[in-house]
Structure formats: C-alpha cells, structure tokens
C-alpha positions in Angstrom: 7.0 -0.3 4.8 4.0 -1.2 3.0 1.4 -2.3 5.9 4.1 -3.1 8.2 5.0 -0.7 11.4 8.0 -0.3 13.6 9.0 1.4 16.2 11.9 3.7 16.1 13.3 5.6 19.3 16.6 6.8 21.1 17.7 5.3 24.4 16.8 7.0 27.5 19.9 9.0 28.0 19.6 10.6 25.0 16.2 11.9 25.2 14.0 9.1 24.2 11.9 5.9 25.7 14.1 3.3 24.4 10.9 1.8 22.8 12.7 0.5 19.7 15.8 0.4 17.9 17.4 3.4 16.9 17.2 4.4 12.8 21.0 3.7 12.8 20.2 0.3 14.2 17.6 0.2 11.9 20.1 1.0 9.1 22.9 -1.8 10.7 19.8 -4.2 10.5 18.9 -3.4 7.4 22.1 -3.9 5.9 22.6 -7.5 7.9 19.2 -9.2 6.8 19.8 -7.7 3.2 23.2 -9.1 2.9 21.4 -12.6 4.5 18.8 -12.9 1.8 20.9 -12.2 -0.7 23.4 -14.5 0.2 20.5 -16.9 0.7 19.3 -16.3 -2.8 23.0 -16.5 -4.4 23.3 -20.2 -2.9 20.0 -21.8 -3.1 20.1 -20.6 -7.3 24.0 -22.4 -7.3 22.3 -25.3 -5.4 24.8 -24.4 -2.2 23.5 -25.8 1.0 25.3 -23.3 2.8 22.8 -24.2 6.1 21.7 -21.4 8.1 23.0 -17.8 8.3 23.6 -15.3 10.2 25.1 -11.8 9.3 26.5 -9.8 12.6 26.7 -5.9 11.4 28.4 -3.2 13.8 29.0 0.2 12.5 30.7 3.1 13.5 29.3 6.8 13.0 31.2 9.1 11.0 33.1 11.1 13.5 32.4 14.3 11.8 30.6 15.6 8.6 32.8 14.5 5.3 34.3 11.3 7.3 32.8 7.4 6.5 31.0 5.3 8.5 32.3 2.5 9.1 30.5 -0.7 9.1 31.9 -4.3 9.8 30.1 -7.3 8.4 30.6 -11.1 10.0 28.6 -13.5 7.7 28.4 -16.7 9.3 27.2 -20.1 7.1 26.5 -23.4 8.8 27.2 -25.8 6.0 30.0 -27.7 4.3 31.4 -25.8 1.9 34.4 -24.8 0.2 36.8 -21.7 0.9 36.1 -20.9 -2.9 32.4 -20.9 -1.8 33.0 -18.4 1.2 34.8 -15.9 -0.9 32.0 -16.3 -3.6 29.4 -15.3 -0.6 32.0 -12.4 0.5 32.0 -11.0 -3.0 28.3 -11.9 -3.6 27.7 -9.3 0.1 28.5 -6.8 -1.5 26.0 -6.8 -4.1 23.2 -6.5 -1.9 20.6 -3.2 -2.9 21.1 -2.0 1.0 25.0 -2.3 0.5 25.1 -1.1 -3.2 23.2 2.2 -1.7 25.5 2.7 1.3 28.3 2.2 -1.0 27.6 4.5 -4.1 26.8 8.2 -4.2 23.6 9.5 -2.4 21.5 12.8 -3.3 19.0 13.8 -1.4 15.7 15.9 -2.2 14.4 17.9 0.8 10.9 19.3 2.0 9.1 20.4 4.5 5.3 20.6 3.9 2.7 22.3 6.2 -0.3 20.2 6.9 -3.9 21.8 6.4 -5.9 21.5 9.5 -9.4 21.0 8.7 -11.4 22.9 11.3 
C-alpha cells in the first residue's frame, strides 16, 4: 500500500481485538470506493455532473468452497441526470479493476518463506 498502513483484525468473538476492519471488509470497501472513482472518472470525462456519490457494498461469503460470493452494490448519485445516464454508470460499475478482478478467473501463487534471524 505504498507508504500507507491499515489496520486489519477480526471482531472480538472471533478471536481478535476488533482494532480494524476485517480483510473481507476490506475487500467490500475496496470494491465500493473503486466502483466510486470510477464512476467519478466516467462522468467528469462525459462532463456529467452527477454530484456526489456514494457506493453502499454488502457481500455475502460463499457458503462453502466452489459456491460465489455474493456481493450487492447500491450506487447512489446526487445530481440531475437522466435514466440513460444511470444505466450508463451501472454498466460503467462494472468495469472497475477491483470488480473486473472479482469477476474474472483468479490463480494464485503460494509460498511460505522462512526468515533468517541474524544473531
């Protein structure tokens, strides 16, 4: 996250502090503020004043291994615009990189590494 830093835990009755959001809230998050700059971005090169936004994401967890999560998206726009605009924006969601990646096929590469300890 570059120089950024975050805080990532699990509530308290699962084990954790509650310090921070969870990585699936993380993951929801992601995918709301992605979908919000990109919508953003979509209207301000049309020269849409669409107004503020705001992108509400819940998800459900995959019950088991092999089924989908599910997430809902609610994108909310403040300005005056027209219902061909708003399903513009709804098509133009979907093409944000967080969404493309939850969307499309995912592969994974995995290590672990021991750390030398200098003594």
């Amino acid at each position: 996250m570059r120089h950024h830093s975050t805080t990532v835990d699990e509530p308290a009755d699962m084990g954790g502090d509650d310090a921070g959001p969870t990585p699936q809230e993380l993951m929801a998050a992601s995918l709301a503020s992605c979908t919000a700059i990109t919508l953003q971005m979509y209207a301000d090169r049309k020269g849409w004043d669409i107004g503020d936004i705001e992108v509400e994401c819940t998800y459900k967890p995959a019950p088991e291994r092999g089924c989908p999560t599910r997430f809902e998206l609610v994108m909310r726009v403040d300005g005056a615009i027209t219902d061909e605009h708003l399903e513009r924006l709804r098509v133009i969601a979907t093409k944000c990189p967080v969404h493309r990646v939850l969307d499309g096929e995912v592969m994974f590469d995995e290590r672990v590494e021991r750390v030398a300890h200098v003594a």
